[in-house]
C-alpha positions in Angstrom: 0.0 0.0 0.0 3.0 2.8 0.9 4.7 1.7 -2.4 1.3 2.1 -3.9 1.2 5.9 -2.8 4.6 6.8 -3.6 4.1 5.5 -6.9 0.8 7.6 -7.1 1.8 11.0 -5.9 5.1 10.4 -8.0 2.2 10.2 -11.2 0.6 13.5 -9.8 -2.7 11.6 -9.4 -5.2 11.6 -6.7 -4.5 8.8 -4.0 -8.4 6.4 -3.5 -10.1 6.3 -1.0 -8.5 3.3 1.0 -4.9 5.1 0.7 -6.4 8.5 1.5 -7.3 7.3 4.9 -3.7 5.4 5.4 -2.3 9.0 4.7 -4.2 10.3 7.9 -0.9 10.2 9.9 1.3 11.7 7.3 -1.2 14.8 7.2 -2.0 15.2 10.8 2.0 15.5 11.0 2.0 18.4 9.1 -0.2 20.1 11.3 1.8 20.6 14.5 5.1 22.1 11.7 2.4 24.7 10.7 1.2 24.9 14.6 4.5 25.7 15.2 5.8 28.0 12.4 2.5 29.8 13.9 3.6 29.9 17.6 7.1 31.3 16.1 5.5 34.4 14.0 3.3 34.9 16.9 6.8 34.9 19.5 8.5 36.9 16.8 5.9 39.9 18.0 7.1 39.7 21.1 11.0 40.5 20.6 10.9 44.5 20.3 9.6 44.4 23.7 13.0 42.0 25.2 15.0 43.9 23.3 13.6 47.3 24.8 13.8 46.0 27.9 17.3 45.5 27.7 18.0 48.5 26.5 15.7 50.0 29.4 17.6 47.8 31.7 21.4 49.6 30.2 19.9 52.7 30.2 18.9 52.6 34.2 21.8 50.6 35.4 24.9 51.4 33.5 26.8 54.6 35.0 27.1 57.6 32.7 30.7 58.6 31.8 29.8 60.8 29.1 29.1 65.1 30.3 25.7 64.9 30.1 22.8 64.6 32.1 19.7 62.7 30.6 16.4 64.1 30.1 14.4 61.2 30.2 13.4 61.2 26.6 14.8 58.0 25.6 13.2 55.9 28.7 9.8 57.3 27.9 10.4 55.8 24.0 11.7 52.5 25.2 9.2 52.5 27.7 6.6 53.0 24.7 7.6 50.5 22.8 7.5 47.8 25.4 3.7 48.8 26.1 3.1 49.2 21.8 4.2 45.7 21.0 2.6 44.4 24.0 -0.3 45.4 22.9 -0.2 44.4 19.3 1.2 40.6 19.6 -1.7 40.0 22.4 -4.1 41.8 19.8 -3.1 39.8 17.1 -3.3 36.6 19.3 -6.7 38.0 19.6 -7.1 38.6 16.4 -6.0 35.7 14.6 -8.7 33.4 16.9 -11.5 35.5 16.1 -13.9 34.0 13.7 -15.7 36.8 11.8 -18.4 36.0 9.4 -18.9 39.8 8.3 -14.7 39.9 6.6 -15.5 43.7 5.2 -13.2 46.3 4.2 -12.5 47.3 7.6 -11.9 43.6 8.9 -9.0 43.3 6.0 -7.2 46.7 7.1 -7.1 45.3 10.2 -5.9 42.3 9.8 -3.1 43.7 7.2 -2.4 46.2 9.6 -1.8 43.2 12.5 0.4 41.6 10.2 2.5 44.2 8.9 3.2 44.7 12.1 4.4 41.6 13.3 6.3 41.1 9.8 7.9 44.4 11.2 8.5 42.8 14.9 12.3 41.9 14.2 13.4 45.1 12.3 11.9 47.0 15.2 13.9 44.7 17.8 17.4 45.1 15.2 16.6 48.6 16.1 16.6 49.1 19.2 19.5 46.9 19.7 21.8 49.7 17.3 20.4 51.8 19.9 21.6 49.9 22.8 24.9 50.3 21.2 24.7 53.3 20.4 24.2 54.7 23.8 26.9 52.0 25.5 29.4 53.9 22.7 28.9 57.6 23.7 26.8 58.2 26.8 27.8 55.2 29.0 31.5 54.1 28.0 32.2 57.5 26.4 34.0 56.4 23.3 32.9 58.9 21.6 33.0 62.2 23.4 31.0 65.1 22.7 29.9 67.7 21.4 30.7 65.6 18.0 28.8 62.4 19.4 25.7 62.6 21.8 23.7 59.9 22.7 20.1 59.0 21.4 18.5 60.6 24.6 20.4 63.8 23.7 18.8 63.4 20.0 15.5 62.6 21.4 14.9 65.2 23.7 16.1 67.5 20.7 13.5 65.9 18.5 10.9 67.5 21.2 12.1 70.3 22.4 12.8 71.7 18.1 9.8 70.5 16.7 8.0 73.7 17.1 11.1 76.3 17.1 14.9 75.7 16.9 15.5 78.7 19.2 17.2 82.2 18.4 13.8 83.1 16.1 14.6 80.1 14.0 12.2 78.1 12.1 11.9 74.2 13.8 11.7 70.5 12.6 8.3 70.7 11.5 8.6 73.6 9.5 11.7 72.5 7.9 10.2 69.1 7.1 7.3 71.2 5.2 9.6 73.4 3.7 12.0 70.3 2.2 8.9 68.4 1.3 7.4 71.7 -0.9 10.8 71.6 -2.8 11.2 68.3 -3.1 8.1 67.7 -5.1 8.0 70.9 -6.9 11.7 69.9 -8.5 10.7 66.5 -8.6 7.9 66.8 -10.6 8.9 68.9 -12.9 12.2 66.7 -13.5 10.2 64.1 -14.3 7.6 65.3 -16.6 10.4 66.7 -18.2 12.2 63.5 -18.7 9.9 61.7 -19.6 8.6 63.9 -22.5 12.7 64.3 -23.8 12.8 60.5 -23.1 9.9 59.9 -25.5 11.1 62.0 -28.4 14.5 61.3 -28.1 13.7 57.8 -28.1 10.6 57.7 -30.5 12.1 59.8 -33.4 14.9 59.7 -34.8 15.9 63.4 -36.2 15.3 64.7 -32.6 17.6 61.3 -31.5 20.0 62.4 -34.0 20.4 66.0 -32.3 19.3 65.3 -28.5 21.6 62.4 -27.5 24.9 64.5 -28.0 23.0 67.2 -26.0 22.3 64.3 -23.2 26.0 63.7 -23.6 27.7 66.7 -23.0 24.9 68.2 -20.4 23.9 65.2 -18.8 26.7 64.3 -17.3 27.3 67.3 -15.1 26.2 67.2 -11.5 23.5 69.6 -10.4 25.2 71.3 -7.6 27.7 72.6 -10.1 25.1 74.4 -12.0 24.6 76.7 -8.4 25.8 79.9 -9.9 24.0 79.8 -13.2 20.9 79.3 -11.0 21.1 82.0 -9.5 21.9 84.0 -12.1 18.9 82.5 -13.9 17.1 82.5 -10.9 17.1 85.5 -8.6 14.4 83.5 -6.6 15.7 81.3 -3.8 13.0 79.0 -3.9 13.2 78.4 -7.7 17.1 78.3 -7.7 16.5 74.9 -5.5 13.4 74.0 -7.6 15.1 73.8 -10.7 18.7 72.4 -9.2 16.4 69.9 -8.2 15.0 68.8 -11.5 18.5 69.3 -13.2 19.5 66.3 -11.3 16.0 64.0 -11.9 15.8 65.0 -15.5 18.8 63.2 -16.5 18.9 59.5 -15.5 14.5 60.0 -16.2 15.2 61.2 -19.9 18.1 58.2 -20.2 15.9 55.6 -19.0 12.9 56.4 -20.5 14.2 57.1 -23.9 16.0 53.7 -23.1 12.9 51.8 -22.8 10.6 53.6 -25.6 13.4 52.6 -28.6 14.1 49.1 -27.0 9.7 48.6 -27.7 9.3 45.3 -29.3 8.9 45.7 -33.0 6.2 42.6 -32.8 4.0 45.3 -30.8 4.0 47.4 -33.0 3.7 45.2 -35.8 0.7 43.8 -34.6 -0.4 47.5 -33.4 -0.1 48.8 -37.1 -1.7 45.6 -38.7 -5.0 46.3 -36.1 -4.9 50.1 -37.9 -3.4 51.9 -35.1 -1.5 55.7 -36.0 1.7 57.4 -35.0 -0.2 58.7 -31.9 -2.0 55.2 -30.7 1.8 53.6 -30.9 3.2 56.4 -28.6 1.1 56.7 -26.4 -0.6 53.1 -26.1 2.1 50.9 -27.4 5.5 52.3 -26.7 5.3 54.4 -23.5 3.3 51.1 -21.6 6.1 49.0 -22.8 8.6 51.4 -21.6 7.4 51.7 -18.0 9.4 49.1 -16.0 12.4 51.6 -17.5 10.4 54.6 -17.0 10.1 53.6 -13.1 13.7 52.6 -12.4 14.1 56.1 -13.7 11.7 57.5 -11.5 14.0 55.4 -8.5 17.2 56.9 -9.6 15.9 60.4 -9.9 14.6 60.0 -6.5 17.4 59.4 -5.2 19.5 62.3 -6.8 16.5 64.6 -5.7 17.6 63.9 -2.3 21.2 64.3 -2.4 20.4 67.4 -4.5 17.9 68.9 -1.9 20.2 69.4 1.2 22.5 71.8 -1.4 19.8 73.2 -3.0 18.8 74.4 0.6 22.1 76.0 0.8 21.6 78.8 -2.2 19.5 81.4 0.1 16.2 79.5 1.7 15.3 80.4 5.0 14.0 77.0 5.8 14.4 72.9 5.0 16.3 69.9 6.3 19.2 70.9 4.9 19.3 74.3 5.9 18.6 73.2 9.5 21.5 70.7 9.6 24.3 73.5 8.1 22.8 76.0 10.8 23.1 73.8 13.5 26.4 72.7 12.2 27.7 76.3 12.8 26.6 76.2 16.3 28.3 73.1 16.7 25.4 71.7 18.2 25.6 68.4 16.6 22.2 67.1 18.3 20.7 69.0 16.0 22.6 67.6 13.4 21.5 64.4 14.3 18.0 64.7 14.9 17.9 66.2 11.5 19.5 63.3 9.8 17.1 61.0 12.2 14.1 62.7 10.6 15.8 62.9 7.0 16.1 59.1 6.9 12.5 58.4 8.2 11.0 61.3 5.5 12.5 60.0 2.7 12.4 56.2 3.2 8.9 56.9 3.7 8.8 58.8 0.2 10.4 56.5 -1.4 7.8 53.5 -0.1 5.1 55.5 -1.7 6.9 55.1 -4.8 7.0 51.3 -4.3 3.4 51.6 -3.5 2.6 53.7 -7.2 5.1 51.3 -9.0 3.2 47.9 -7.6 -0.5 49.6 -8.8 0.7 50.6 -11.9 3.0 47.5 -12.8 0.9 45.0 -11.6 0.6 42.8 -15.1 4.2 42.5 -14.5 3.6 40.4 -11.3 3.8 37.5 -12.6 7.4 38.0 -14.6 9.4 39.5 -12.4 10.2 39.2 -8.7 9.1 41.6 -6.2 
């Protein structure tokens, strides 16, 4: 009978009846490995609040060596992260036992939400064990001694206390944050709809190839922050000096990938295209540009990421305001906190932005789901 089953699943058919119920063992095994893997993802909630703890636990008992006096910032934060994840891995625990038989919208972001959370679990406990070492390195075993490095209470408390104003009439964390996100947009934007319409001729017709790729060679090339002076000149408006330093530096790799993608279109789309009657227009816009998005969107990646090196210099020609400006102000204080707490907000900002991205690419991509890996 086993040899009889073996033989049968080798075949890919269906096992009778009689050897379906000698199989019983063989699948209730299966169910304590996926009771298990279970119990783990349901643990693996758990482990921010250990590794908080720990930290907590350095934080109250090791003796400060480093010149400064904590302000209580970075217990509170530790502190709230043990009671968050609490919270969620018993809530998902919850969660995951309920049966509902009403599974509407609002049952689904839930339940997404839950998970995305616990699939976040040991990123969130990676964290807080850089901060552990982080504050054993500067504010416990003074390695490294201020003002250059403070610890993440230090950064923190700065966090708070410059959200609203940075002190001496200056504009704070959350103003800056608006002001960088206004210019990143605006010069991101405008880089990209301009690169994508150069991508398109360039890469669609060939007299405007013929004269725009040796443009694209000898302009292209040159970063953005070099062009400073001659936006200024062209510029006498602080705000569109950074705009447009901004879109210098997304326009290039844009144009180069899109026009990339639009000439690499396969000719049996547009074969078959023509043959069904379709014009210059229709093959443009319905034929080549679709086929060119997977290019168009790596393009859209790489200009994001010049758009942020590119905005903290572009803050630097005359704005009163931005992430960069706040991090070169603070830097002439020497009040490297500051610093910090800029670069801490910086990272979140734009990681966040460029998620969204992600997000946009995944809706608009989705036939490619099945090709490629995600």
């Amino acid at each position: 009978m086993e040899s009889q089953t073996i033989e049968i699943a080798e075949r890919g058919g269906a096992a009778p009846a009689e050897i379906s119920a000698d199989m019983t063992p063989y699948t209730a095994a299966a169910s304590p490995a996926r009771a298990s893997r279970r119990r783990g993802a349901a643990l693996a909630a758990f482990t921010p609040v250990v590794t908080a703890a720990i930290a907590l636990g350095i934080h109250r008992g090791v003796i400060n060596r480093q010149n400064a006096v904590p302000s209580g910032a970075y217990a509170r934060f530790l502190i709230g992260v043990i009671v968050a994840f609490v919270l969620l891995g018993v809530t998902q625990r919850v969660w995951r036992r309920t049966k509902s038989t009403r599974r509407n919208f609002a049952w689904a972001a839930v339940s997404n939400l839950l998970h995305w959370f616990v699939a976040s679990a040991p990123i969130v406990a990676a964290g807080m064990l850089v901060l552990c070492a982080w504050e054993l390195v500067t504010l416990k075993f003074n390695l490294m001694p201020l003002p250059y490095f403070p610890g993440p209470d230090g950064v923190l408390q700065t966090l708070v206390d410059d959200w609203r104003s940075a002190g001496l009439g200056q504009p704070g964390l959350a103003e800056c944050m608006v002001q960088s996100l206004v210019l990143l947009l605006s010069g991101y934007t405008v880089g990209s709809v301009l690169g994508i319409i150069c991508g398109v001729l360039i890469g669609w017709f060939a007299p405007v190839r013929y004269w725009g790729m040796p443009v694209m060679k000898l302009i292209g090339p040159i970063p953005a922050t070099a062009l400073i002076p001659m936006a200024l000149m062209l510029f006498p408006n602080p705000t569109l000096s950074a705009i447009s330093l901004i879109a210098m530096a997304v326009w290039f790799p844009v144009t180069m990938l899109t026009l990339s993608g639009v000439s690499n279109t396969r000719a049996s789309y547009l074969d078959v295209a023509r043959t069904l009657g379709a014009g210059p227009a229709y093959l443009v816009l319905r034929v080549a540009i679709p086929a060119a998005m997977p290019s168009i969107f790596v393009g859209l990646f790489m200009g994001l990421g010049a758009s942020f090196l590119t905005l903290i210099v572009a803050e630097a020609v005359g704005v009163q305001a931005g992430l960069g400006w706040y991090i070169d102000w603070a830097r002439a204080y020497s009040d490297y906190k500051k610093v910090y707490a800029a670069l801490v907000i910086m990272s979140v900002y734009f990681s966040t932005i460029m998620t969204l991205l992600f997000v946009v690419r995944d809706r608009v991509l989705v036939w490619q789901k099945g090709t490629i890996k995600w």
